[in-house]
SETIMI-37353 format. One record per residue (C-alpha): residue number from 1; residue in three letters; x negated, y negated, z negated. Coordinates in nm, 4 decimals. Each point is the difference from the previous one (the first is absolute). Layout:
! SETIMI-37353
{migu NUM, ALA, {X, Y, Z}}
...
//
This chain:
! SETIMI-37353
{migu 1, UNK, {-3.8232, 6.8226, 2.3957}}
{migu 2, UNK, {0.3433, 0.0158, 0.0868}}
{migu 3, UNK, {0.0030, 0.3693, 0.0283}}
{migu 4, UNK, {-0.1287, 0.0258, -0.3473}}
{migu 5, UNK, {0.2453, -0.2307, -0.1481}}
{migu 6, UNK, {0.3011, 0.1562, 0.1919}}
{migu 7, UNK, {-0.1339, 0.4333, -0.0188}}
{migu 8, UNK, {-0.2226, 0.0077, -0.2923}}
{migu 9, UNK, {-0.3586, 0.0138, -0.0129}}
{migu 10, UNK, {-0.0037, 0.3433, 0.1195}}
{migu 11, UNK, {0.0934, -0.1021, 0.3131}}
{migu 12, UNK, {-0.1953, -0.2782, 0.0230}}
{migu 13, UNK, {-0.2806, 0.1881, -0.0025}}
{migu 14, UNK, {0.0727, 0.2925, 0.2324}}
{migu 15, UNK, {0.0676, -0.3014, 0.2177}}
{migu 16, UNK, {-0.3627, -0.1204, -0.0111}}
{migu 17, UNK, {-0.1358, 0.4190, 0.0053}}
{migu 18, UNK, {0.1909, 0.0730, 0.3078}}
{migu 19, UNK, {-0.2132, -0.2153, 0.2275}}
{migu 20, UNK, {-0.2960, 0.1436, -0.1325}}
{migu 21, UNK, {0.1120, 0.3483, 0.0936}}
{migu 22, UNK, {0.1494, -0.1174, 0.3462}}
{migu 23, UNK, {-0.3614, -0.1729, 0.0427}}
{migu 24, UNK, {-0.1606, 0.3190, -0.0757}}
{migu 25, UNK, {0.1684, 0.2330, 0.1918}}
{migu 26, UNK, {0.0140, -0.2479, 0.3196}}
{migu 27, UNK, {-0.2904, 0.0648, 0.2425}}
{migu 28, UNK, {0.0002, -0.2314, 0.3255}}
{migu 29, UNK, {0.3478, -0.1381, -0.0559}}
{migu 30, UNK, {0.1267, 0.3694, 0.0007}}
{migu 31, UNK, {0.1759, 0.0583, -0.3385}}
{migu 32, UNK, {0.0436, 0.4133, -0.1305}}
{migu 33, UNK, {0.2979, -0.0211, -0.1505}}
{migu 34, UNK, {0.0464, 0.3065, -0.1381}}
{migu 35, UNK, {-0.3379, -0.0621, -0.2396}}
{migu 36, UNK, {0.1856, -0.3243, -0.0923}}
{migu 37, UNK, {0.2706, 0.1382, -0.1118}}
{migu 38, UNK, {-0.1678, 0.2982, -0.1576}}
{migu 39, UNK, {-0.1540, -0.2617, -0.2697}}
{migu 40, UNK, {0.3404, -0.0951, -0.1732}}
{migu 41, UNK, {0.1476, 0.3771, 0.0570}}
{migu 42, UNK, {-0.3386, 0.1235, -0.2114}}
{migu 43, UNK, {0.0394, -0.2739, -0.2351}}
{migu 44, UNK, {0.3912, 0.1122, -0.0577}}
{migu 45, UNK, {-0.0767, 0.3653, -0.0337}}
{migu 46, UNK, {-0.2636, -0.1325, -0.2815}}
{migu 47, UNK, {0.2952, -0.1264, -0.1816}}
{migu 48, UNK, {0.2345, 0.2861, 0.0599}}
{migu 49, UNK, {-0.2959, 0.2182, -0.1211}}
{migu 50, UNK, {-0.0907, -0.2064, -0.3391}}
{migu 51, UNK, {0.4243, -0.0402, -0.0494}}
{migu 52, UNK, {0.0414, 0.3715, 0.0269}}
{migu 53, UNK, {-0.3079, 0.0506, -0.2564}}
{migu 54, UNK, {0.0645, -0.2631, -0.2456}}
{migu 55, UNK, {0.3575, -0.0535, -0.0062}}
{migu 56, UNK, {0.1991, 0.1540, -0.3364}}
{migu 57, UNK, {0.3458, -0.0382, -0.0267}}
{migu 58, UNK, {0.0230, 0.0215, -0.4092}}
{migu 59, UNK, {0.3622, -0.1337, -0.0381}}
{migu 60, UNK, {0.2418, 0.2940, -0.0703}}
{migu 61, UNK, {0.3435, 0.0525, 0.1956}}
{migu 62, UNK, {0.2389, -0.3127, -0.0582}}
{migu 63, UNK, {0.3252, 0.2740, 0.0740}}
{migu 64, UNK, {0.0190, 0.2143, -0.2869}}
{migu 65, UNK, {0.2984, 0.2394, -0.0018}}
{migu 66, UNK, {0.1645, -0.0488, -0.3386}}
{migu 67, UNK, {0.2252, 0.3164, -0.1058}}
{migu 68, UNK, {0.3318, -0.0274, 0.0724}}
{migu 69, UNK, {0.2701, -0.0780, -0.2750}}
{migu 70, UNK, {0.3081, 0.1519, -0.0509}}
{migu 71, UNK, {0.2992, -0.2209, -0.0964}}
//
């Protein structure tokens, strides 16, 4: 609880997934870490993926080049 009240729920509950992963990919006390870590490394490239799809940037240019006055 104090990981969700200090890091968001988010985190709270990647803390609770990650020892189900660990557990699953632990045979006789012998953990393979690189499947481990594979889990949140497909899970980011999900994100990238659906940001790269889904993101619009709709706002025009704040710097606009105004013509130049003579005086």
């Amino acid at each position: 609880m104090i990981t969700m009240a200090t890091y968001g729920i988010g985190m709270w509950i990647g803390t609770i997934l990650s020892g189900f992963v660990k557990d699953h990919f632990t045979i006789n006390t012998i953990v393979n870490w690189r499947m481990v870590w594979m889990v949140p490394a497909g899970i980011a490239a999900a994100v990238l993926l659906l940001f790269l799809l889904f993101f619009t940037d709709n706002k025009k240019s704040a710097l606009r080049e105004e013509p130049m006055m003579m005086v």
